[in-house]
C-alpha atoms as an extended CHARMM CRD file, in Angstrom:
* protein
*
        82  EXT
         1         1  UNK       CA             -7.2880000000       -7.1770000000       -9.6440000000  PROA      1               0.0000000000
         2         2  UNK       CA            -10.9810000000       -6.8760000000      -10.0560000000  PROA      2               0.0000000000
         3         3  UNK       CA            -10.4430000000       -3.2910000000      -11.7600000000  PROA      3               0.0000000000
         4         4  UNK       CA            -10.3270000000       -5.2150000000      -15.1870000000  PROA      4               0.0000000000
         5         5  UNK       CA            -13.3640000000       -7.7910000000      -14.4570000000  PROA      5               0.0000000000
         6         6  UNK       CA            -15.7020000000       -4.8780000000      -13.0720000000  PROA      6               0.0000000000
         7         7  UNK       CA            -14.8790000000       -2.6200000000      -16.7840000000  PROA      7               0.0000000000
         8         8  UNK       CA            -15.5780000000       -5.4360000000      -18.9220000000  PROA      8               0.0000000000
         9         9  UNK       CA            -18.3950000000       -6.4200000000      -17.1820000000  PROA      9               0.0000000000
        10        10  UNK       CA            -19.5170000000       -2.9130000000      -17.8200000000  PROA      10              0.0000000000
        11        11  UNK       CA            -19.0760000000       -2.7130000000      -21.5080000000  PROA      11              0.0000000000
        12        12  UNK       CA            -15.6740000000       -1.2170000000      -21.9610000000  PROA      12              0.0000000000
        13        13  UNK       CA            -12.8160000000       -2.6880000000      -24.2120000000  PROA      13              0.0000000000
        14        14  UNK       CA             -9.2830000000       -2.8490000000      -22.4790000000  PROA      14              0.0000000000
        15        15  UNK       CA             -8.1050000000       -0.9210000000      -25.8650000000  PROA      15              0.0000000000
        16        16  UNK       CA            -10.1190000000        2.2370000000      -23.9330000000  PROA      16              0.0000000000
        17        17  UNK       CA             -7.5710000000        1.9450000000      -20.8750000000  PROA      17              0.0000000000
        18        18  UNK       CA             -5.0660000000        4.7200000000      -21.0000000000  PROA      18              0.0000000000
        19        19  UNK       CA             -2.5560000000        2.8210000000      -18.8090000000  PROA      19              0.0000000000
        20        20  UNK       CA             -2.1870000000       -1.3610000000      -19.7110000000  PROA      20              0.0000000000
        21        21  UNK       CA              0.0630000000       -2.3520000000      -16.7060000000  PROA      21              0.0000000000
        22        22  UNK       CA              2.9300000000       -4.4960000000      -18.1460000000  PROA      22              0.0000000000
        23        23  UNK       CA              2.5130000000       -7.9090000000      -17.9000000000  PROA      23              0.0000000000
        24        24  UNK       CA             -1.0850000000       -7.8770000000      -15.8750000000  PROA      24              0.0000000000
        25        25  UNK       CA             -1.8710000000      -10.9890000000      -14.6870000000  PROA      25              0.0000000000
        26        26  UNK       CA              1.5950000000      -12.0470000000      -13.8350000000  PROA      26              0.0000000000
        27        27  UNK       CA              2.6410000000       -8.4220000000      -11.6660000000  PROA      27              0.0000000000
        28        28  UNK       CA             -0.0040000000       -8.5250000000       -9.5320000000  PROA      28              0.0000000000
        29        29  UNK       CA              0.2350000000      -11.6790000000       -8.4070000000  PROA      29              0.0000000000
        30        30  UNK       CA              3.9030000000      -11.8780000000       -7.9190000000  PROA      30              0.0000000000
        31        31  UNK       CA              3.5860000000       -8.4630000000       -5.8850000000  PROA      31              0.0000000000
        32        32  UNK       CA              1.2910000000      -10.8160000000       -3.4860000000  PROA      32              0.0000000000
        33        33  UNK       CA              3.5210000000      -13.1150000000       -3.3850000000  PROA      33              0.0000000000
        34        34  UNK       CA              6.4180000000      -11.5880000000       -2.8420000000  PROA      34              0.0000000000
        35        35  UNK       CA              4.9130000000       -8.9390000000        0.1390000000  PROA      35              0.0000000000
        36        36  UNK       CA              4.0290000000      -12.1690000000        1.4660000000  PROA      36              0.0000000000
        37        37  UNK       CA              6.7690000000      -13.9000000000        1.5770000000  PROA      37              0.0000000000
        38        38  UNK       CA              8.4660000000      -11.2570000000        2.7080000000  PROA      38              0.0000000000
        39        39  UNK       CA              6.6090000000      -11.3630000000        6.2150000000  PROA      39              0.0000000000
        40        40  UNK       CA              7.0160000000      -14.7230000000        7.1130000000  PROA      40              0.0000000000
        41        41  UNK       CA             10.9330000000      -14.2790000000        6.5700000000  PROA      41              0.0000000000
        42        42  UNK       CA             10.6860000000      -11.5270000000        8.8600000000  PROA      42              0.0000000000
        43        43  UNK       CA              8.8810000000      -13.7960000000       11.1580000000  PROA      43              0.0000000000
        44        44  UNK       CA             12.2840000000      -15.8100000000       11.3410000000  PROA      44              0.0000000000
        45        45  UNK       CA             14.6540000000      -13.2120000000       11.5300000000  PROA      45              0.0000000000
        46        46  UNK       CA             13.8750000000      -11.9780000000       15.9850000000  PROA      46              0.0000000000
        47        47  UNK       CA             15.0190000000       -9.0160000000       15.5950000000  PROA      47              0.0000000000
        48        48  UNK       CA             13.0570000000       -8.0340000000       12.8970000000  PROA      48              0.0000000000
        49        49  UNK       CA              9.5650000000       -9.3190000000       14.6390000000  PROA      49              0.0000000000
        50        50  UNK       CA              8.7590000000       -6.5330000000       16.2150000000  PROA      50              0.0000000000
        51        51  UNK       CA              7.9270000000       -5.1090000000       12.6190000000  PROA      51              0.0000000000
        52        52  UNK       CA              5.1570000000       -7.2460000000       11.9500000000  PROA      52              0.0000000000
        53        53  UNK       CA              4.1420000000       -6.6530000000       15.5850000000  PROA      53              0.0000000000
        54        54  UNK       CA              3.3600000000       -3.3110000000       14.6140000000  PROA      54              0.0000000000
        55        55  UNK       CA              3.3450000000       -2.9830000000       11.0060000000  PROA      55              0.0000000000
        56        56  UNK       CA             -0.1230000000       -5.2420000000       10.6830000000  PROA      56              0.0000000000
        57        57  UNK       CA             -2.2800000000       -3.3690000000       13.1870000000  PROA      57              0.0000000000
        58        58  UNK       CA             -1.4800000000       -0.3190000000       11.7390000000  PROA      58              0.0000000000
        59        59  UNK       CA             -1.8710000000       -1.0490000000        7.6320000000  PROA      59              0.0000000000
        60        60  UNK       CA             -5.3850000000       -2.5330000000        9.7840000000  PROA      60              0.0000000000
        61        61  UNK       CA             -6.3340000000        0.8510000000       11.0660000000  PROA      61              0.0000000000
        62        62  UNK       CA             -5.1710000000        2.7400000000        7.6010000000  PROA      62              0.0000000000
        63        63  UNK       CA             -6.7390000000        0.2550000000        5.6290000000  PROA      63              0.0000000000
        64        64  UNK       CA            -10.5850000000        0.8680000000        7.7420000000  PROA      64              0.0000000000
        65        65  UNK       CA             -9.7600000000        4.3840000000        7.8540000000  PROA      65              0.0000000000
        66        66  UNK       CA             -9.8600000000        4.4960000000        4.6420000000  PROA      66              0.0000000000
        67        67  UNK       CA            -12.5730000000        2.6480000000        4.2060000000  PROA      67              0.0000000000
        68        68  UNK       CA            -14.6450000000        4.6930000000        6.6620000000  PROA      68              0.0000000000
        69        69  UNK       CA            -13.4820000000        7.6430000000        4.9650000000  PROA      69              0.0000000000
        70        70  UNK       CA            -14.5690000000        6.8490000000        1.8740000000  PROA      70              0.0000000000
        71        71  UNK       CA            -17.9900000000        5.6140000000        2.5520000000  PROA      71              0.0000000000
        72        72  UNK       CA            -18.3910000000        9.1100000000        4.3200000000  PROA      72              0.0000000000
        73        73  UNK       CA            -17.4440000000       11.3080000000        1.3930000000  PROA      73              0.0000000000
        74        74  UNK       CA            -20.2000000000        8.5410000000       -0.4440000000  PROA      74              0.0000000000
        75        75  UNK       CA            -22.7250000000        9.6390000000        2.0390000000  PROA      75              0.0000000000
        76        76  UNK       CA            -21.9220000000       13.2220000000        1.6570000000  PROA      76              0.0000000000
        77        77  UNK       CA            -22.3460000000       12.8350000000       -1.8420000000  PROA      77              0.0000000000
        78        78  UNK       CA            -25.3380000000       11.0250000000       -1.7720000000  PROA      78              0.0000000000
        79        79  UNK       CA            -26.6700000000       14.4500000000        0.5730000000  PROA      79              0.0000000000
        80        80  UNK       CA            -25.8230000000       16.8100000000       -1.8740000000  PROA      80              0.0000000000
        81        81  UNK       CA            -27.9170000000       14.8830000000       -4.9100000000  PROA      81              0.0000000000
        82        82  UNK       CA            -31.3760000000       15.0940000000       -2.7480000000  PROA      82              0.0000000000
């Protein structure tokens, strides 16, 4: 959601984005919402628990795995400019 703040704050137009998602502020949010609300249904439903039980710690460990990934290949880039 900051995609858009961070390229106007750069100088860009939104008329220079290939792609204009349909409806932007409203999709995003609702997509929030709606993952959301989603969980604490499962919550409710016991024999559906066990997903959330295992389904957090693991978007978790994709999510910094990522995250370490990424500031690796930054470093490795970083290597190569010197």
């Amino acid at each position: 959601m900051n995609f858009r703040k961070q390229f106007l704050k750069d100088g860009h137009q939104l008329s220079e984005l290939k792609y204009k998602t349909p409806w932007y502020p409203v999709v995003p949010y609702f997509a929030f919402i709606a993952s959301l609300l989603s969980c604490v249904l499962i919550w409710f439903d016991p024999t559906q628990r066990v997903a959330l039980y295992y389904t957090i710690p693991f978007v978790l460990v994709c999510y910094l795995g990522h995250r370490f990934w990424l500031r690796r290949k930054d470093n490795e880039v970083v290597k190569e400019a010197e």
